[in-house]
Backbone as ProteinMPNN parsed JSONL, in Angstrom:
{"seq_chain_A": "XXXXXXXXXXXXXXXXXXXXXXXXXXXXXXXXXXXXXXXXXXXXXXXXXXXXXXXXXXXXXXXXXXXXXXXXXXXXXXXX", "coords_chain_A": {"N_chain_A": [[-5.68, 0.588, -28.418], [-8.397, 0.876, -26.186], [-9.337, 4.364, -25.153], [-9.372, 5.365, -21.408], [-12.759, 5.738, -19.99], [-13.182, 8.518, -17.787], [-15.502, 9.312, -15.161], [-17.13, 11.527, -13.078], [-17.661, 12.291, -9.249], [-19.134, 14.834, -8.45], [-19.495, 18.269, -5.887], [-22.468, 19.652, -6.051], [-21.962, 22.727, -7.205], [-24.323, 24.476, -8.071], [-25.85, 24.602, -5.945], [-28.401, 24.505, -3.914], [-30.954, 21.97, -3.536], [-30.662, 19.396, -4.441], [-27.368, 17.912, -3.976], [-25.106, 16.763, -4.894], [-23.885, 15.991, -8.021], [-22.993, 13.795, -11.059], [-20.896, 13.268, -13.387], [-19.048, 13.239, -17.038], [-16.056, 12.664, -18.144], [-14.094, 15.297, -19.657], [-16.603, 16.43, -20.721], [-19.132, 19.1, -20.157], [-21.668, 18.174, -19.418], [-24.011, 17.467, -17.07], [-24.805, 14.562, -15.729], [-26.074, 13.328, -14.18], [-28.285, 14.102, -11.043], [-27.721, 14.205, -7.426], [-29.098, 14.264, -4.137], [-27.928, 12.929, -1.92], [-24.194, 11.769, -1.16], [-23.982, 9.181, -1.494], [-25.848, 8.072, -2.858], [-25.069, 9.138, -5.408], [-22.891, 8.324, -5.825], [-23.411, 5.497, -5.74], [-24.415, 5.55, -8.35], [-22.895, 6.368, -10.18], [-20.825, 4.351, -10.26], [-22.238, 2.089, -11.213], [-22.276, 3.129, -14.263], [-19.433, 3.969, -14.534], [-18.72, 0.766, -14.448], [-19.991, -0.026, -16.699], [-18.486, 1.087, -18.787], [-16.445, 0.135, -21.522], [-13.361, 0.406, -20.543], [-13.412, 2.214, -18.335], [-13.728, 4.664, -15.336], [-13.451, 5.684, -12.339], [-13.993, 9.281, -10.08], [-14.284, 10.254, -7.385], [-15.43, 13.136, -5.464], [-14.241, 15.346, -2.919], [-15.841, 17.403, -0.747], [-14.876, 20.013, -1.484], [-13.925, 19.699, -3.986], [-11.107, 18.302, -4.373], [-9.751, 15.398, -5.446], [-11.06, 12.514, -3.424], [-10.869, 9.946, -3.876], [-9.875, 7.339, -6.182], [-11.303, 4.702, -8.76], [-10.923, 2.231, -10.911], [-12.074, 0.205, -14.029], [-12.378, -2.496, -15.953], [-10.098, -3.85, -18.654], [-6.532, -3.675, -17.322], [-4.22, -1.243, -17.16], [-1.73, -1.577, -16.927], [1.643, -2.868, -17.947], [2.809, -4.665, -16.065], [3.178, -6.28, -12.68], [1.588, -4.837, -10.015]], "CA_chain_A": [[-6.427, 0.356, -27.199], [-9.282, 2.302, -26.346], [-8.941, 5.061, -23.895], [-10.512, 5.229, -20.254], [-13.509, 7.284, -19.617], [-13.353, 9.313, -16.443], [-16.864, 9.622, -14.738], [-16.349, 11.949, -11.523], [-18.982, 12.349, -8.639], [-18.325, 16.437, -7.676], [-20.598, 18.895, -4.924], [-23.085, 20.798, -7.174], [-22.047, 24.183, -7.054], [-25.189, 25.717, -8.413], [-26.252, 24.805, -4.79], [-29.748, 23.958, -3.395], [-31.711, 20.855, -2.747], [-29.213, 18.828, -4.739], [-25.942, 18.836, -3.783], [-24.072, 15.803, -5.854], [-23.458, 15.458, -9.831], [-21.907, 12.956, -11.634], [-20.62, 14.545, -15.112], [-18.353, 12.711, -17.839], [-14.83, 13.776, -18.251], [-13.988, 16.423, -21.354], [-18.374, 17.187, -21.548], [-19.82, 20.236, -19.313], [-23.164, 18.435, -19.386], [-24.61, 16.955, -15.93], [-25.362, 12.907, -16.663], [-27.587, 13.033, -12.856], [-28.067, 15.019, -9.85], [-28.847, 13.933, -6.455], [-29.248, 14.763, -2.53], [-26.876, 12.423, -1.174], [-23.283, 11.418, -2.239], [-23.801, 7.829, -1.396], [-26.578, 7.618, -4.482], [-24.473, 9.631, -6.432], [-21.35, 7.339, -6.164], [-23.765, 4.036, -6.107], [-24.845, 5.417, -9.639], [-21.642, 6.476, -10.762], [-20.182, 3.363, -10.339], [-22.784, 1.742, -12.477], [-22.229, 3.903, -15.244], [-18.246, 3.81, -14.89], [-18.41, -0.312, -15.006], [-20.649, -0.244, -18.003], [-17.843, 1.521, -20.127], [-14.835, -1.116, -21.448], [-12.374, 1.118, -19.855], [-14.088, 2.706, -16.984], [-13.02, 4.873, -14.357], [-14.386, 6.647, -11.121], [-13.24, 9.612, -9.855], [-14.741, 10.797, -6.543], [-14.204, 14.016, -5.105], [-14.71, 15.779, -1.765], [-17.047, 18.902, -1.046], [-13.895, 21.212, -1.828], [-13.506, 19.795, -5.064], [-10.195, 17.824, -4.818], [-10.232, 14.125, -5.842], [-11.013, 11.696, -2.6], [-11.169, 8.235, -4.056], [-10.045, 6.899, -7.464], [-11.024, 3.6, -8.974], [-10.467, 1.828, -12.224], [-12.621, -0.888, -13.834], [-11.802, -3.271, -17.27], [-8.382, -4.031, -18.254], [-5.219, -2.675, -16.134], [-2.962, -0.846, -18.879], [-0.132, -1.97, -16.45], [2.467, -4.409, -18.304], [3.865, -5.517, -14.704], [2.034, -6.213, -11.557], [2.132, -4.077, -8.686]], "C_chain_A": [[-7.33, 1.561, -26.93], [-8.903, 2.858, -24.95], [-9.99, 5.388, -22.324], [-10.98, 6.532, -20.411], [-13.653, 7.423, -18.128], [-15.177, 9.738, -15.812], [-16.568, 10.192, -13.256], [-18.136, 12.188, -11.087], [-18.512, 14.136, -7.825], [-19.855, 16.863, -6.784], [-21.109, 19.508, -6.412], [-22.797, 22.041, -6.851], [-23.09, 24.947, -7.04], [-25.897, 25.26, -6.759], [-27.973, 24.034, -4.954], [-29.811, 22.541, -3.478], [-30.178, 19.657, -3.265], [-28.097, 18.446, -4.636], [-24.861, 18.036, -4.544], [-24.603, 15.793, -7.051], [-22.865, 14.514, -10.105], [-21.803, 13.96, -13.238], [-19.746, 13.131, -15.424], [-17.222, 13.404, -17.631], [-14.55, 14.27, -19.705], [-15.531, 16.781, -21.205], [-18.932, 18.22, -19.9], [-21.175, 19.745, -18.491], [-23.322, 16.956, -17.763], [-25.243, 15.774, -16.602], [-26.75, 13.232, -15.33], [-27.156, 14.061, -12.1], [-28.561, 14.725, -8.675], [-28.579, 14.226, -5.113], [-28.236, 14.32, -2.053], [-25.352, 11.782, -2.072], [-23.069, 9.95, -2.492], [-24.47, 6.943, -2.404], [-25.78, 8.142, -5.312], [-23.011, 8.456, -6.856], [-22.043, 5.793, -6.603], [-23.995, 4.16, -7.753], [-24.141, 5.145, -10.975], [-20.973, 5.604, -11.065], [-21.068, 2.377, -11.604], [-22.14, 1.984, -14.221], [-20.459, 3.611, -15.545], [-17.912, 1.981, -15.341], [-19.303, -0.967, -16.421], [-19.439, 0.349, -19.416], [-16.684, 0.062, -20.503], [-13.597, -0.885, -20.899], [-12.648, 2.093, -19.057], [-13.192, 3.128, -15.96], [-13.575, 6.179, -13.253], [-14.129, 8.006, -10.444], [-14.525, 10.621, -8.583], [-14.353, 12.033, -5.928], [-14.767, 14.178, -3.335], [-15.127, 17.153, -2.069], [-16.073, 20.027, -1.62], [-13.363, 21.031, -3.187], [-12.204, 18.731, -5.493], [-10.836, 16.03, -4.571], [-10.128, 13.303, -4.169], [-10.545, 10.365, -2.537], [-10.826, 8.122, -6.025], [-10.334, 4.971, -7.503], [-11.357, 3.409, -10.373], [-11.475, 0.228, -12.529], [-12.466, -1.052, -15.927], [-10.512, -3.475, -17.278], [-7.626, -3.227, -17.763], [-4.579, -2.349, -17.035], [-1.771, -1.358, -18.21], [0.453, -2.854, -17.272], [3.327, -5.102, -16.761], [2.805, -5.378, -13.281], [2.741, -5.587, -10.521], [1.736, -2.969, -8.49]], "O_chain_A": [[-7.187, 2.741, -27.25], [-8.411, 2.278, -23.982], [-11.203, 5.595, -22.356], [-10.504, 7.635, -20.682], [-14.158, 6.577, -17.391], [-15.815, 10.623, -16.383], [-15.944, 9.562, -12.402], [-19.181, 12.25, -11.735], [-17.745, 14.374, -6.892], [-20.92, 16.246, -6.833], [-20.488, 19.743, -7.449], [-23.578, 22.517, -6.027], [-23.149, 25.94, -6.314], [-26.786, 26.089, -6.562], [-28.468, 23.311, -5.819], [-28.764, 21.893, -3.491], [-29.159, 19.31, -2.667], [-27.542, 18.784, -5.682], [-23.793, 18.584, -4.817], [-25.81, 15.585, -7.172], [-21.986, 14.221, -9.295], [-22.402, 14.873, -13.806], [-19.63, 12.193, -14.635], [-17.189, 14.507, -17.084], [-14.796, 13.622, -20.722], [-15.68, 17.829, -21.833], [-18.992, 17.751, -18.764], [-21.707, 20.285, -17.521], [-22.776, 15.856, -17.674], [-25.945, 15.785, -17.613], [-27.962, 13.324, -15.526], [-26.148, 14.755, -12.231], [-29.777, 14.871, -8.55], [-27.391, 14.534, -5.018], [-27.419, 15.15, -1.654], [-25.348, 11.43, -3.251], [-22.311, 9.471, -3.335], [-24.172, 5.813, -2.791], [-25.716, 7.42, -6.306], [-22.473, 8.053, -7.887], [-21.553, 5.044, -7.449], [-23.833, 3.169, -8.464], [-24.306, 4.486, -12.002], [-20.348, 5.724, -12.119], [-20.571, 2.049, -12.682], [-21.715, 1.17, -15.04], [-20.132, 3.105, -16.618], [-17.13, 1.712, -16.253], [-19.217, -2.079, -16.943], [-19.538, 0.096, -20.617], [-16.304, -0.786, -19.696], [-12.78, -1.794, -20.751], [-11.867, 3.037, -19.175], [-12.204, 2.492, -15.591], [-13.977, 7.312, -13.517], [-13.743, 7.392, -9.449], [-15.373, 11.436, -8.946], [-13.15, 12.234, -5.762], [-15.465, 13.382, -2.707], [-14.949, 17.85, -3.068], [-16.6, 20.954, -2.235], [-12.56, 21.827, -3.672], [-12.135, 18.315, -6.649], [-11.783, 15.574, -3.931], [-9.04, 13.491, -3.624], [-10.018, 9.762, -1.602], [-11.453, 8.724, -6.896], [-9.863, 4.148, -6.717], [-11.985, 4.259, -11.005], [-11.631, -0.65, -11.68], [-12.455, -0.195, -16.811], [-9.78, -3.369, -16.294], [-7.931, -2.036, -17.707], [-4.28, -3.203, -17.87], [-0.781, -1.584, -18.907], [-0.248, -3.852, -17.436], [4.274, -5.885, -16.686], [1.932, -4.546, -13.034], [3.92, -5.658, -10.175], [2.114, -2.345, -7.499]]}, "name": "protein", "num_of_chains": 1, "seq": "XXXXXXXXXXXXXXXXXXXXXXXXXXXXXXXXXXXXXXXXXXXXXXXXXXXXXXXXXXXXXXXXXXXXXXXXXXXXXXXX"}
């Protein structure tokens, strides 16, 4: 089974006009960058339901995770 990719929406650190990223999870490299976090997450989400095992990982301005969500199959074997 293939493994989910993590797409997170973090504050930009390097600061100015900017202030949201989306990045990949495991790669350093900035996919977008934009002003508000409400484009940044609408984009993000794109991008996370385009993979086959997709997955979102929002944070808040301090860095820790806010919001997770999950998109393609559920690895669960049991519902709930």
């Amino acid at each position: 089974m293939p493994k989910r990719i993590a797409i997170h929406v973090l504050p930009n650190k390097k600061g100015g006009i900017k202030d949201w990223k989306i990045t990949k999870a495991g790669s350093k490299q900035t996919i977008a960058v934009f002003d508000n976090k409400e484009k940044a997450i609408k984009r993000a989400r794109v991008i996370a339901k385009k993979q086959e095992l997709g997955q979102l990982k929002i944070h808040r301005r301090d860095g820790q995770i806010q919001t997770e969500y999950t998109y393609g199959a559920d690895p669960r074997r049991y519902k709930g």
